[in-house]
VMD Tcl script that builds the backbone (N, CA, C; Angstrom):
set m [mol new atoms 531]
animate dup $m
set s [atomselect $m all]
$s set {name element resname resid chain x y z} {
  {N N UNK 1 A 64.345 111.726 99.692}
  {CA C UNK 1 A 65.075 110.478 99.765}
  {C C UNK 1 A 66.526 110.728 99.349}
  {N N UNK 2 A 67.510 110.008 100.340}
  {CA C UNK 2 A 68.915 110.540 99.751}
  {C C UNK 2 A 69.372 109.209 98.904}
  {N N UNK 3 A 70.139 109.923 97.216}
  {CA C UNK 3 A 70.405 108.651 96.843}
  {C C UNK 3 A 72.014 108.478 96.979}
  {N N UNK 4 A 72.144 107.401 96.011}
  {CA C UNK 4 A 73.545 106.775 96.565}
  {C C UNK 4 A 74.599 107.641 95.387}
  {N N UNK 5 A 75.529 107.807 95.687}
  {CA C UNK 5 A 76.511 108.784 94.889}
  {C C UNK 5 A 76.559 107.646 93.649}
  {N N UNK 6 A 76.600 108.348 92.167}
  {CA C UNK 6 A 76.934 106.934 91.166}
  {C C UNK 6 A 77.983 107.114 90.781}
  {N N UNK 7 A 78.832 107.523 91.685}
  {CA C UNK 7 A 80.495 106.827 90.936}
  {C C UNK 7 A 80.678 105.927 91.796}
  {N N UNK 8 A 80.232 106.265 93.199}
  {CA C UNK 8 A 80.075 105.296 94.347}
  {C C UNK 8 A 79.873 103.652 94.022}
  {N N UNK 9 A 78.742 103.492 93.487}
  {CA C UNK 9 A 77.743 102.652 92.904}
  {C C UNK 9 A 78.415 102.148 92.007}
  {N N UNK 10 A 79.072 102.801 90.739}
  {CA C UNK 10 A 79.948 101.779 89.938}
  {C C UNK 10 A 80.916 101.242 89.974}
  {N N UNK 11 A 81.831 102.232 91.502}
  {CA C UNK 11 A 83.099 101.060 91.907}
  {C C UNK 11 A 82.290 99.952 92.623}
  {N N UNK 12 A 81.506 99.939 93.333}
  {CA C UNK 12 A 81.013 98.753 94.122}
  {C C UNK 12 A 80.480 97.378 93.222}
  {N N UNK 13 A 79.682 97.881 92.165}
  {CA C UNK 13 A 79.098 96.647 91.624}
  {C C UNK 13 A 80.431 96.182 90.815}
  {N N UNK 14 A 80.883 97.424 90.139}
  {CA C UNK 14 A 82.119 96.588 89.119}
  {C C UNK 14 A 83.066 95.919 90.187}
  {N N UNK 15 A 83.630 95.528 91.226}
  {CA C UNK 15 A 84.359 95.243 92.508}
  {C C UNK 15 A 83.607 93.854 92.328}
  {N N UNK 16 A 82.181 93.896 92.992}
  {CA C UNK 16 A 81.444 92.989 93.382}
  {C C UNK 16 A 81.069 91.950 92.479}
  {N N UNK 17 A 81.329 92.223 91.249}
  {CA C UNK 17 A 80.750 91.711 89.977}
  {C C UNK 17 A 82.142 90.834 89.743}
  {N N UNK 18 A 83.338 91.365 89.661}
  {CA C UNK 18 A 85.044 90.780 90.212}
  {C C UNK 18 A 85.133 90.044 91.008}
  {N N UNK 19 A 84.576 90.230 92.407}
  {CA C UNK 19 A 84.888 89.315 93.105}
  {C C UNK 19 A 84.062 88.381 92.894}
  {N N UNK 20 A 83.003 87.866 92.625}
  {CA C UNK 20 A 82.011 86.726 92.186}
  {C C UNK 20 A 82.449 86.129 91.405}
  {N N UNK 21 A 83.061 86.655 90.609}
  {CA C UNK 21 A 83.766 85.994 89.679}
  {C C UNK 21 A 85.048 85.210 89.734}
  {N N UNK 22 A 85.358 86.172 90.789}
  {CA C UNK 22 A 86.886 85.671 91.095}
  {C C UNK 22 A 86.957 84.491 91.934}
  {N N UNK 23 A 85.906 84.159 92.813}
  {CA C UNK 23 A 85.232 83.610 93.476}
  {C C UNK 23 A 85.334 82.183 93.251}
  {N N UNK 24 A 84.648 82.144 91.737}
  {CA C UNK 24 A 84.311 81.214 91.137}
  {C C UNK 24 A 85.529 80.166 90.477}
  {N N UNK 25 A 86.550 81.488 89.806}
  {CA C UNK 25 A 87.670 81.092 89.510}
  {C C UNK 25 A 88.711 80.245 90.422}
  {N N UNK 26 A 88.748 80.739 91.550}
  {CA C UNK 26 A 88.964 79.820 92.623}
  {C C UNK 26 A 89.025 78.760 92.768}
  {N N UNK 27 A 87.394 78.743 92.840}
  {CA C UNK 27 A 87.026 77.076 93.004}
  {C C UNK 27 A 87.284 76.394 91.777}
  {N N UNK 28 A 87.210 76.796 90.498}
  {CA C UNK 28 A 87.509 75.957 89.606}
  {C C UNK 28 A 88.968 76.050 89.656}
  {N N UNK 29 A 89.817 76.814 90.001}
  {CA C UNK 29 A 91.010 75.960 90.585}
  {C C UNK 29 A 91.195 74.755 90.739}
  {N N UNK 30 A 90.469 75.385 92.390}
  {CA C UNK 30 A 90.653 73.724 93.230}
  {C C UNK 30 A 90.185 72.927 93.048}
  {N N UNK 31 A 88.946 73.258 92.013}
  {CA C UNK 31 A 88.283 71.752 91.756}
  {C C UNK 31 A 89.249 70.967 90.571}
  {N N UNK 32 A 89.863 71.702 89.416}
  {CA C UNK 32 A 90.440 71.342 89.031}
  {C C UNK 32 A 91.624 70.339 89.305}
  {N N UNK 33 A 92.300 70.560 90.433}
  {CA C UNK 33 A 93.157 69.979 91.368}
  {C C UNK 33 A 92.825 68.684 91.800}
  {N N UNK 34 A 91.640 69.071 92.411}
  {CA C UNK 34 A 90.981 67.454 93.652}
  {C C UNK 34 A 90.400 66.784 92.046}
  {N N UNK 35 A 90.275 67.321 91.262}
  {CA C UNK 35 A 89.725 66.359 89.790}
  {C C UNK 35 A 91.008 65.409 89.752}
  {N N UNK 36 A 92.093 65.658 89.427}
  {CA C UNK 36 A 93.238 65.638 88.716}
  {C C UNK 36 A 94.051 65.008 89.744}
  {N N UNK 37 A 94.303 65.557 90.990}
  {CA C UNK 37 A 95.296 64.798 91.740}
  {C C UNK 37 A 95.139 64.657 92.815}
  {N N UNK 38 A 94.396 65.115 93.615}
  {CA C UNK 38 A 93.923 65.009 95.145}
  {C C UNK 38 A 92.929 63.944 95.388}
  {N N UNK 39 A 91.807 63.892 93.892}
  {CA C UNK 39 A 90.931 63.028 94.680}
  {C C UNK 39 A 90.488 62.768 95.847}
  {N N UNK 40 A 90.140 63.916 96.288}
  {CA C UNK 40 A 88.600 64.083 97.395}
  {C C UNK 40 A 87.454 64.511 96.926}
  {N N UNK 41 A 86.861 63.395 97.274}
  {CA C UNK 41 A 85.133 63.491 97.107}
  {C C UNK 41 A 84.509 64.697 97.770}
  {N N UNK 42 A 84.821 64.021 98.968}
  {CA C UNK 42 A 84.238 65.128 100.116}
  {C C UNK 42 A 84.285 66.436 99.836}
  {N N UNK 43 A 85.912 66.750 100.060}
  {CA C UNK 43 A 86.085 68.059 99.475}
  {C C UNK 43 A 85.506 68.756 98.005}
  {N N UNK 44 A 85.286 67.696 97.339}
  {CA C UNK 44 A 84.955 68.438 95.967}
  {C C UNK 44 A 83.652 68.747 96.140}
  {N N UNK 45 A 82.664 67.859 97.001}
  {CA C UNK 45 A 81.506 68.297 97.198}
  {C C UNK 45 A 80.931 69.258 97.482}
  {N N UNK 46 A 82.361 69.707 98.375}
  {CA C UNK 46 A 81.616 71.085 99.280}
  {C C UNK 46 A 82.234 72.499 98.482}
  {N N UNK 47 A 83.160 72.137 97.705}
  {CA C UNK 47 A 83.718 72.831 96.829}
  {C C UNK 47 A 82.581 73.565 96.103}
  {N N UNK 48 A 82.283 72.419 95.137}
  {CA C UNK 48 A 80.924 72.415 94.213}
  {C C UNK 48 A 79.639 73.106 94.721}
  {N N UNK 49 A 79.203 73.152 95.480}
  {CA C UNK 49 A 78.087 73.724 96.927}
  {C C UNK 49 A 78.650 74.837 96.676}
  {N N UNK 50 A 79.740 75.415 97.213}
  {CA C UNK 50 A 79.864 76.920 97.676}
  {C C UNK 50 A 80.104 77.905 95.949}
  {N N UNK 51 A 80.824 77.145 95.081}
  {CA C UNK 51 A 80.809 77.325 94.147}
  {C C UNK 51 A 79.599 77.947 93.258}
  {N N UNK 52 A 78.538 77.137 93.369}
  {CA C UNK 52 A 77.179 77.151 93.296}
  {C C UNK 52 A 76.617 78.688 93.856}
  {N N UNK 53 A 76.533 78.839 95.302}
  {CA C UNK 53 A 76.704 80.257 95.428}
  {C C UNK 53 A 77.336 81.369 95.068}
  {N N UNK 54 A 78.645 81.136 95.112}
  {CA C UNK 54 A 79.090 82.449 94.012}
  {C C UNK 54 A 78.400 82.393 92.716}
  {N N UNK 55 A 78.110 81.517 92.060}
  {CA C UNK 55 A 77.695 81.932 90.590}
  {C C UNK 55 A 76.163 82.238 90.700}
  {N N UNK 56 A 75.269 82.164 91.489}
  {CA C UNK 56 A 74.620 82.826 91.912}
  {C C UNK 56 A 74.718 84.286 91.768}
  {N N UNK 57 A 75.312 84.861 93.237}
  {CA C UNK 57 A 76.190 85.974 93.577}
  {C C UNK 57 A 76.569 87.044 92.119}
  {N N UNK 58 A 77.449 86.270 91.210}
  {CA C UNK 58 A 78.347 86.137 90.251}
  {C C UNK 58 A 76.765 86.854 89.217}
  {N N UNK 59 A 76.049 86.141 88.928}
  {CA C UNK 59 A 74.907 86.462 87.907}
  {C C UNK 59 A 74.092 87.093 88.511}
  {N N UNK 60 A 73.915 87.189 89.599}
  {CA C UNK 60 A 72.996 88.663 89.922}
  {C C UNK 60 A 73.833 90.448 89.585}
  {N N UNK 61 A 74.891 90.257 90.279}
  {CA C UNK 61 A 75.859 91.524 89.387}
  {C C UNK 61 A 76.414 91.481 88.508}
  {N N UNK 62 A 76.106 90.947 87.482}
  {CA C UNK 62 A 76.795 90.938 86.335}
  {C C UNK 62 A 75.395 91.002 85.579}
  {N N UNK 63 A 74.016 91.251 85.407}
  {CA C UNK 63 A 72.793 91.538 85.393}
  {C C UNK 63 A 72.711 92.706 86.197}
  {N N UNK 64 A 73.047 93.493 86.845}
  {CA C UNK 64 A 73.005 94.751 87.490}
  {C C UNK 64 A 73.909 95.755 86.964}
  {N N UNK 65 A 75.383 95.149 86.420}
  {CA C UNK 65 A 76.213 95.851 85.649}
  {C C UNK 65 A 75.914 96.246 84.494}
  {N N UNK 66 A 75.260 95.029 83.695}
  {CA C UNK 66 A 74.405 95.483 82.607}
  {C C UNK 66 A 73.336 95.813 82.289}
  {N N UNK 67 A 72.289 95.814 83.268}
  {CA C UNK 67 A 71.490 97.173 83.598}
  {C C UNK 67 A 71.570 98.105 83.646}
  {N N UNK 68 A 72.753 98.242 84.513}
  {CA C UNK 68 A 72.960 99.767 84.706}
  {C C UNK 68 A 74.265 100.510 83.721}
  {N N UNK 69 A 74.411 100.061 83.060}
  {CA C UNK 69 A 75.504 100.008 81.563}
  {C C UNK 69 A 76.964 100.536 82.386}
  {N N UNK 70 A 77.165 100.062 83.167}
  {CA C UNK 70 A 78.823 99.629 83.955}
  {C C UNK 70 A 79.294 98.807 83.295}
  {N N UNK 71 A 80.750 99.195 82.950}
  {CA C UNK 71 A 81.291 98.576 82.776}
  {C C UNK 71 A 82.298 97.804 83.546}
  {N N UNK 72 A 82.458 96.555 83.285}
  {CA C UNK 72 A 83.244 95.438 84.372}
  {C C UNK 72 A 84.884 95.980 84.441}
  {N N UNK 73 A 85.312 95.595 85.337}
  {CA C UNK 73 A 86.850 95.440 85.251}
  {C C UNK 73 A 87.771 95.215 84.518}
  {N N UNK 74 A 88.657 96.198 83.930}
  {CA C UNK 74 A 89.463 95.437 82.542}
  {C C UNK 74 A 90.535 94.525 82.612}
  {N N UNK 75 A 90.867 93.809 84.238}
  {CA C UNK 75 A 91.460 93.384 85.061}
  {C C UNK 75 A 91.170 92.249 85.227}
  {N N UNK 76 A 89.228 91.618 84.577}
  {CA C UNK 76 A 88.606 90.239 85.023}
  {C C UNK 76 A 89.711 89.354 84.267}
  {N N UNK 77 A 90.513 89.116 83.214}
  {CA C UNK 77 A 91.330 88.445 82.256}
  {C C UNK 77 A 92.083 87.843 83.485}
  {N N UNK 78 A 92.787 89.012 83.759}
  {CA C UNK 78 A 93.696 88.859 84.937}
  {C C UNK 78 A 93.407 88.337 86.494}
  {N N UNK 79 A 92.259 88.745 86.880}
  {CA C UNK 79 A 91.881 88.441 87.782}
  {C C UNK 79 A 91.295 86.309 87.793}
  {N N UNK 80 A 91.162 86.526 86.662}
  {CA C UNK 80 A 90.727 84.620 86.162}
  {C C UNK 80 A 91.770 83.824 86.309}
  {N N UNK 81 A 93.221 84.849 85.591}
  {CA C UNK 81 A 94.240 84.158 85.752}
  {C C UNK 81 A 94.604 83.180 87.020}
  {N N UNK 82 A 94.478 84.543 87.940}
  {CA C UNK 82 A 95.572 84.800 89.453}
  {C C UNK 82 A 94.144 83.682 90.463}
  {N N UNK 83 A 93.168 83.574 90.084}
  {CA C UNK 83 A 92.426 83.029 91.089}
  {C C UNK 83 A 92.662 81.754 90.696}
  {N N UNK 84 A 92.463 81.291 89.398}
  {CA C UNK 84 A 92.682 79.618 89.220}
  {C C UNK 84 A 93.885 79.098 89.544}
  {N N UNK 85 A 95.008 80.404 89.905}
  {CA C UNK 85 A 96.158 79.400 90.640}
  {C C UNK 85 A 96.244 79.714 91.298}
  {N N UNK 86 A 95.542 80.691 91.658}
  {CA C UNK 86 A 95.640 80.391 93.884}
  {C C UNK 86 A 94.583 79.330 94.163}
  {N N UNK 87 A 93.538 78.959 93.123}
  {CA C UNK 87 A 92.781 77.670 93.986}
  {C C UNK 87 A 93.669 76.376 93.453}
  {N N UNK 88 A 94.211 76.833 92.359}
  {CA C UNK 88 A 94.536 75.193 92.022}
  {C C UNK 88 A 95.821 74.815 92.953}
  {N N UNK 89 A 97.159 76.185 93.210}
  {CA C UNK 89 A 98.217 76.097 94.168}
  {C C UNK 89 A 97.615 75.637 95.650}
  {N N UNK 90 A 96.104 76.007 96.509}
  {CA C UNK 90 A 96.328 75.753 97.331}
  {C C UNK 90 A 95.698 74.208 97.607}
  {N N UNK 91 A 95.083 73.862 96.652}
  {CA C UNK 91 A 93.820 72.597 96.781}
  {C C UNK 91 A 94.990 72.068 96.595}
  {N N UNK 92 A 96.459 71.947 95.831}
  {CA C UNK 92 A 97.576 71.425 95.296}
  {C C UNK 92 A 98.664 70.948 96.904}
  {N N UNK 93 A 98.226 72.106 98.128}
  {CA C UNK 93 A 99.239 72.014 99.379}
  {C C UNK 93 A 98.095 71.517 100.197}
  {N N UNK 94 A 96.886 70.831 99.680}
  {CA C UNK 94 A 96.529 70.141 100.875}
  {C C UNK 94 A 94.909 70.584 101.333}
  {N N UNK 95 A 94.050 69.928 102.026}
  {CA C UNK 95 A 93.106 70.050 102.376}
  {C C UNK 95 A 93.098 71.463 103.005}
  {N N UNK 96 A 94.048 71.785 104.244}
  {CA C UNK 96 A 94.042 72.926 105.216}
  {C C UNK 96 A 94.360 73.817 104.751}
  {N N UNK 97 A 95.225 74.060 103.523}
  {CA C UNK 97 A 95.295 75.402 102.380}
  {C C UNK 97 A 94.184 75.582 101.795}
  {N N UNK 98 A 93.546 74.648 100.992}
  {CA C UNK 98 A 92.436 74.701 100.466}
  {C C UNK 98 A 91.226 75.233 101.267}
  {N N UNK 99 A 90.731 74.748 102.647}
  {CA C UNK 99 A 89.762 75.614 103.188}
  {C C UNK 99 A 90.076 76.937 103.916}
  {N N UNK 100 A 91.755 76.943 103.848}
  {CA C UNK 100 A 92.127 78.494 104.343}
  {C C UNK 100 A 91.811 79.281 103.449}
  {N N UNK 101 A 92.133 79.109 101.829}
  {CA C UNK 101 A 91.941 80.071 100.840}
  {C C UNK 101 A 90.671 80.610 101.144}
  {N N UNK 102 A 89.343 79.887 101.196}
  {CA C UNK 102 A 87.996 79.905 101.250}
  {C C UNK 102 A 88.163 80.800 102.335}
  {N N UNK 103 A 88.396 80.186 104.008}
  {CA C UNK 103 A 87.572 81.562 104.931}
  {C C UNK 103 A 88.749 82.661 104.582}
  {N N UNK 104 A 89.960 82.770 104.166}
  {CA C UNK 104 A 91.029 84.141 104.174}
  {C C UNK 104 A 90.036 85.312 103.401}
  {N N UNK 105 A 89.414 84.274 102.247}
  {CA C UNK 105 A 88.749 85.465 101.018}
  {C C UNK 105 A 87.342 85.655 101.668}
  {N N UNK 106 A 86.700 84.808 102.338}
  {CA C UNK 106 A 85.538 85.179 103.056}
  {C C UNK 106 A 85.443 86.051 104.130}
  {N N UNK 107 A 86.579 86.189 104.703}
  {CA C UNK 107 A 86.575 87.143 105.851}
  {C C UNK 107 A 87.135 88.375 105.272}
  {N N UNK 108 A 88.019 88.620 104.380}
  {CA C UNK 108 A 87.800 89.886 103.163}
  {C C UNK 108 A 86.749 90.534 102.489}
  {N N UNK 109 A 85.970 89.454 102.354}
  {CA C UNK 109 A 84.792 89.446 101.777}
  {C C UNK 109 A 83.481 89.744 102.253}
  {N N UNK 110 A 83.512 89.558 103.488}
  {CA C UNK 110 A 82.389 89.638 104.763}
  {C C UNK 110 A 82.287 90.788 105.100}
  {N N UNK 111 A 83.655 91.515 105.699}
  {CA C UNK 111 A 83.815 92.919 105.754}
  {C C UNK 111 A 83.471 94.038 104.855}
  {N N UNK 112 A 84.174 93.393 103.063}
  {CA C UNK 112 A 84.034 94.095 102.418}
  {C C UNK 112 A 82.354 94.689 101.881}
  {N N UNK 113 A 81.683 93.699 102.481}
  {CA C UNK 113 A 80.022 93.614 102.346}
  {C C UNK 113 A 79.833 94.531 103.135}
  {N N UNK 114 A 80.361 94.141 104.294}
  {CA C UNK 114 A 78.966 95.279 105.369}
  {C C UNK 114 A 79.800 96.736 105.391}
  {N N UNK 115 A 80.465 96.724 104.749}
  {CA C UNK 115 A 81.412 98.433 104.331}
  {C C UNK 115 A 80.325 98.978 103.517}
  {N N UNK 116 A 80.236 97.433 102.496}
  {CA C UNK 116 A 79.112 98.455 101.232}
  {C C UNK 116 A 77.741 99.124 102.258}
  {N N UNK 117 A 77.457 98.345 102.695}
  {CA C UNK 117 A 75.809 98.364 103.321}
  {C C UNK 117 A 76.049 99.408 104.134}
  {N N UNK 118 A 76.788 99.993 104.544}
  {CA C UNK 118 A 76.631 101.616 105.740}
  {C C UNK 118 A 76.912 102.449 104.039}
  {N N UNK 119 A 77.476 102.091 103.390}
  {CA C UNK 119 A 77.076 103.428 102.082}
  {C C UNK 119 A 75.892 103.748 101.115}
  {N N UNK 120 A 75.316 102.398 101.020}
  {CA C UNK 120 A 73.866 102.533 100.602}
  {C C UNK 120 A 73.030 103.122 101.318}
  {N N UNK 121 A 72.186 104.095 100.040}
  {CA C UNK 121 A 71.176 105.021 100.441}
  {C C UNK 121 A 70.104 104.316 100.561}
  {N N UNK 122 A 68.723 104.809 100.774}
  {CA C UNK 122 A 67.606 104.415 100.450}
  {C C UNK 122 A 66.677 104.223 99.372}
  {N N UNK 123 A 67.562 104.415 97.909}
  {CA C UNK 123 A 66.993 104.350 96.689}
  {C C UNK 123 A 67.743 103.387 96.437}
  {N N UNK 124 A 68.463 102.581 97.076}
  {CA C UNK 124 A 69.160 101.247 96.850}
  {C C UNK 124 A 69.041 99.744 97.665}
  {N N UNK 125 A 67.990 100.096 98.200}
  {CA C UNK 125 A 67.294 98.910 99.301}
  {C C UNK 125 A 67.328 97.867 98.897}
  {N N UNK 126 A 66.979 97.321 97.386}
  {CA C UNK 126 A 67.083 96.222 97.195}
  {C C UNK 126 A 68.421 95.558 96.860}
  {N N UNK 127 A 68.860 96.437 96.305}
  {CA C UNK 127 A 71.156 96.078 96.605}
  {C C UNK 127 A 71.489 95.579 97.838}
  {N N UNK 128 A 71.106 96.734 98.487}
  {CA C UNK 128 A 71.510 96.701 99.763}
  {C C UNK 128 A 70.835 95.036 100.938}
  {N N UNK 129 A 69.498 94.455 100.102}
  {CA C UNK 129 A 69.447 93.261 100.982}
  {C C UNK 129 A 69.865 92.138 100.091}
  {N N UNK 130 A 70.699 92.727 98.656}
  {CA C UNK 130 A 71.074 91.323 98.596}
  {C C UNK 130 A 72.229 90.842 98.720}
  {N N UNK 131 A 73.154 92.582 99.026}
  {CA C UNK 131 A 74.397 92.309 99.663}
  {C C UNK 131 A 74.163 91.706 101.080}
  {N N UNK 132 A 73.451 91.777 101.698}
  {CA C UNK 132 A 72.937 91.155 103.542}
  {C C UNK 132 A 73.551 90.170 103.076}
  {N N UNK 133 A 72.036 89.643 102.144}
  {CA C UNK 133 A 72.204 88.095 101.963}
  {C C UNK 133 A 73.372 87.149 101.665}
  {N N UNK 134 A 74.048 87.495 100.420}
  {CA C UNK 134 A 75.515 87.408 99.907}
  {C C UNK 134 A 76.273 87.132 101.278}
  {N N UNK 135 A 76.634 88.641 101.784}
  {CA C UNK 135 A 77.514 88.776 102.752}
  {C C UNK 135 A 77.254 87.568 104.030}
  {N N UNK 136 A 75.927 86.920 104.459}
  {CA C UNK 136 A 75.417 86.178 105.182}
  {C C UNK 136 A 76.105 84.311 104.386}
  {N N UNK 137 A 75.891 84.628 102.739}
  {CA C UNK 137 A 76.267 82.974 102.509}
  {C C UNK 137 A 77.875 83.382 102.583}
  {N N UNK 138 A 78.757 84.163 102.143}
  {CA C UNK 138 A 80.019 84.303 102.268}
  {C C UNK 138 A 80.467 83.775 103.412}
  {N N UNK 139 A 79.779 84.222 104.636}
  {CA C UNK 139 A 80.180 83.857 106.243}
  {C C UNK 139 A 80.164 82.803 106.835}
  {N N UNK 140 A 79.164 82.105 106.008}
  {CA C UNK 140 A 78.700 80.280 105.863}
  {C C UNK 140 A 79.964 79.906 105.414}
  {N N UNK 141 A 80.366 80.299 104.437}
  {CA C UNK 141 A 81.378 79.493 103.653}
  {C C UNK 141 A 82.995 79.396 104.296}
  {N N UNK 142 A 83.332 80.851 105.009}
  {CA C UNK 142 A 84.076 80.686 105.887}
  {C C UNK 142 A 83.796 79.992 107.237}
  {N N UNK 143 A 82.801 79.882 107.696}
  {CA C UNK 143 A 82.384 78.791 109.156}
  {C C UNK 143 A 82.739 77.661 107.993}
  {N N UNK 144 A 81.781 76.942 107.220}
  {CA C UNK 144 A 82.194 75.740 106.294}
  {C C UNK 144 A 84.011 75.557 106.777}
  {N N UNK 145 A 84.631 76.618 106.097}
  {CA C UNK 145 A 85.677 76.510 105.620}
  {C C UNK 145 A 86.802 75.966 107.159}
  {N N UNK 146 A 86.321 77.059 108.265}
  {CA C UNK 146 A 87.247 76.621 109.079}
  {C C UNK 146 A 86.693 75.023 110.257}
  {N N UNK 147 A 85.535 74.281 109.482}
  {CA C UNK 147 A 85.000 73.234 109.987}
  {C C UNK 147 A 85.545 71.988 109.402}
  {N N UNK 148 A 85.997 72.722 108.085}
  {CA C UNK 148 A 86.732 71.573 106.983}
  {C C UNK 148 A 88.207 71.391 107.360}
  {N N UNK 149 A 88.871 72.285 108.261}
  {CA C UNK 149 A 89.991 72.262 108.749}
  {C C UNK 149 A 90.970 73.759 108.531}
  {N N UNK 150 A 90.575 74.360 108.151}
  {CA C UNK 150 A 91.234 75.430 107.736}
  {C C UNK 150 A 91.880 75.847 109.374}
  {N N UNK 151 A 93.084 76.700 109.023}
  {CA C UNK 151 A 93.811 76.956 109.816}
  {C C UNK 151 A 94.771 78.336 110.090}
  {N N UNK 152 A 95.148 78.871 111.042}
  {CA C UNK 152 A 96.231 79.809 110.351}
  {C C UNK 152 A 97.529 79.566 111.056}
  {N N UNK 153 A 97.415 78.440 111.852}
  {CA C UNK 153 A 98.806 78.061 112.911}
  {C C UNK 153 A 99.945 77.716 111.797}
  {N N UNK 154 A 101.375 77.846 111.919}
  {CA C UNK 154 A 102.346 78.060 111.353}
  {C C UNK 154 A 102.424 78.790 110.298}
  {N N UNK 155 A 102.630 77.835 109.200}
  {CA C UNK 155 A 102.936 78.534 107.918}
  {C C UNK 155 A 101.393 78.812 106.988}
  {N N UNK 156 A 100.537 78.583 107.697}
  {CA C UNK 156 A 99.088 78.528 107.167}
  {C C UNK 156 A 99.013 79.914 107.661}
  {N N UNK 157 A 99.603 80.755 108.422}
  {CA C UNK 157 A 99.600 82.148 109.306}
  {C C UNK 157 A 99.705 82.765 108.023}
  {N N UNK 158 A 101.170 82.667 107.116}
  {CA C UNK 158 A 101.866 83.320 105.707}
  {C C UNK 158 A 100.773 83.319 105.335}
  {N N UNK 159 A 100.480 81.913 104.748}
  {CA C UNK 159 A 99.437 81.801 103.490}
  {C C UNK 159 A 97.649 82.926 103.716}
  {N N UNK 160 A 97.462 82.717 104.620}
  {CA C UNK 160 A 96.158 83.821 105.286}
  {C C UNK 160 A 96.719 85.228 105.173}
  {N N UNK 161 A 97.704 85.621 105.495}
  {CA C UNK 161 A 97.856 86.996 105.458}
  {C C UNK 161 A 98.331 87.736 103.606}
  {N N UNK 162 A 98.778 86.477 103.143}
  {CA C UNK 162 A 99.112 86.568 101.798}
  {C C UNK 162 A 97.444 86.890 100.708}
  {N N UNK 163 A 97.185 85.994 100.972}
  {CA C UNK 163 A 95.511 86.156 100.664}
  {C C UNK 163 A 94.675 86.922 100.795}
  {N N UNK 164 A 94.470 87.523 102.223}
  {CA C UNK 164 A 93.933 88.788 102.567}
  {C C UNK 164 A 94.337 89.684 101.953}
  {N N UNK 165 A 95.791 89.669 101.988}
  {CA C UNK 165 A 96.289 91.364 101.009}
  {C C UNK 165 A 95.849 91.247 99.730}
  {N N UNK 166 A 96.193 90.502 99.098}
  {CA C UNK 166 A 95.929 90.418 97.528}
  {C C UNK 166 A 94.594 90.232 97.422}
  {N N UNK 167 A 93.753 90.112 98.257}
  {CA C UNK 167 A 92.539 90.354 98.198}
  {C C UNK 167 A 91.848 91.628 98.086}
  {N N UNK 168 A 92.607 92.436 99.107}
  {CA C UNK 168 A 92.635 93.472 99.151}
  {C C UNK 168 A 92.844 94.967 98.268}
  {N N UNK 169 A 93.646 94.275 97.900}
  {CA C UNK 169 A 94.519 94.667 96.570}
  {C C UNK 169 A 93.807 94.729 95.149}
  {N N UNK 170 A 93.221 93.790 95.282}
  {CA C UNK 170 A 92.398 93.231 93.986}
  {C C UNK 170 A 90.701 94.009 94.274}
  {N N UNK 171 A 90.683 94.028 94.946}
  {CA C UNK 171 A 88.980 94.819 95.525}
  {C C UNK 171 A 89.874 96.442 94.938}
  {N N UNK 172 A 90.446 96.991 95.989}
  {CA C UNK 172 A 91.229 98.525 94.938}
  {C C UNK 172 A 91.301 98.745 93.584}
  {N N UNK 173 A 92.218 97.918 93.362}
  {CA C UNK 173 A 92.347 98.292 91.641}
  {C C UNK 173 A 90.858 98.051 90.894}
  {N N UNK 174 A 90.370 96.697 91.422}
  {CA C UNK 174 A 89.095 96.425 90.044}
  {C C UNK 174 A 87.806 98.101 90.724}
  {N N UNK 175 A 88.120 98.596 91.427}
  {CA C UNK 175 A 86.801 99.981 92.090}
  {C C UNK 175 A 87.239 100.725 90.979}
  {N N UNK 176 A 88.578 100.708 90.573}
  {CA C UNK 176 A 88.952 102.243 90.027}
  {C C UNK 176 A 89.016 101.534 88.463}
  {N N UNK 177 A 89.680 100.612 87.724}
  {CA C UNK 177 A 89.692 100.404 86.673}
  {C C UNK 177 A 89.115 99.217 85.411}
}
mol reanalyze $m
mol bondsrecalc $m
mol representation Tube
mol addrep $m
């Protein structure tokens, strides 16, 4: 049986364990926002829902990190920071920022899943279907997201490509430190 390399294995969960988190931070952004000044129901509803899944997500690797005595990102401080004001800045410019943030990081996020799943071995099968799964509600949340109005026409183009990178960005650094 071939197994999975474990330095491999500890950038991925510590990454994955970040982004769930970061995830989360997000939404309590924006929920923070539609609490406070937007007042949408609707939106907060579905907020709350997807939210719900990351912390899911969020407590299954963070129970795998400490299983497997990984240590998390020394970056999560930071990473809590930068997500509660990109959800609270975009829930702040409007419904169509707000569900762009959601699919920009889901379609970062979608990819960044099925990258993991061609590196898992076969002594990691059960990782490997619950990244499927994950990676499957992530993709929900971006369909959700671009049903709620999300967009990338004009300046919603900036804001998507801004997101993606620093998404990007943020998946790098939290693998290595």
């Amino acid at each position: 049986m071939k197994k999975t390399n474990k330095k491999l294995l500890e950038e991925m969960l510590r990454v994955d364990h970040a982004g769930e988190r970061g995830a989360i931070k997000i939404y309590e952004g924006q929920l923070l926002a539609l609490k406070t000044f937007k007042q949408d129901e609707n939106l907060k509803k579905q907020i709350e829902e997807m939210k719900e899944h990351e912390k899911e997500h969020y407590e299954f690797f963070d129970k795998e990190i400490q299983q497997r005595n990984i240590k998390p990102t020394k970056l999560l401080p930071l990473w809590d920071l930068l997500g509660v004001g990109l959800g609270f800045g975009t829930a702040m410019l409007g419904k169509k920022a707000t569900m762009l943030c959601t699919a920009s990081v889901e379609e970062v996020i979608g990819d960044h899943y099925k990258n993991q799943t061609y590196k898992l071995e076969e002594d990691e099968e059960k990782l490997k279907n619950k990244i499927i799964k994950f990676r499957d509600d992530e993709l929900n949340h971006k369909d959700i997201a671009y049903e709620g109005g999300a967009t990338k026409d004009g300046l919603y183009g900036i804001l998507d490509k801004l997101i993606k990178t620093s998404s990007r960005i943020a998946i790098k650094i939290s693998e290595k430190i």
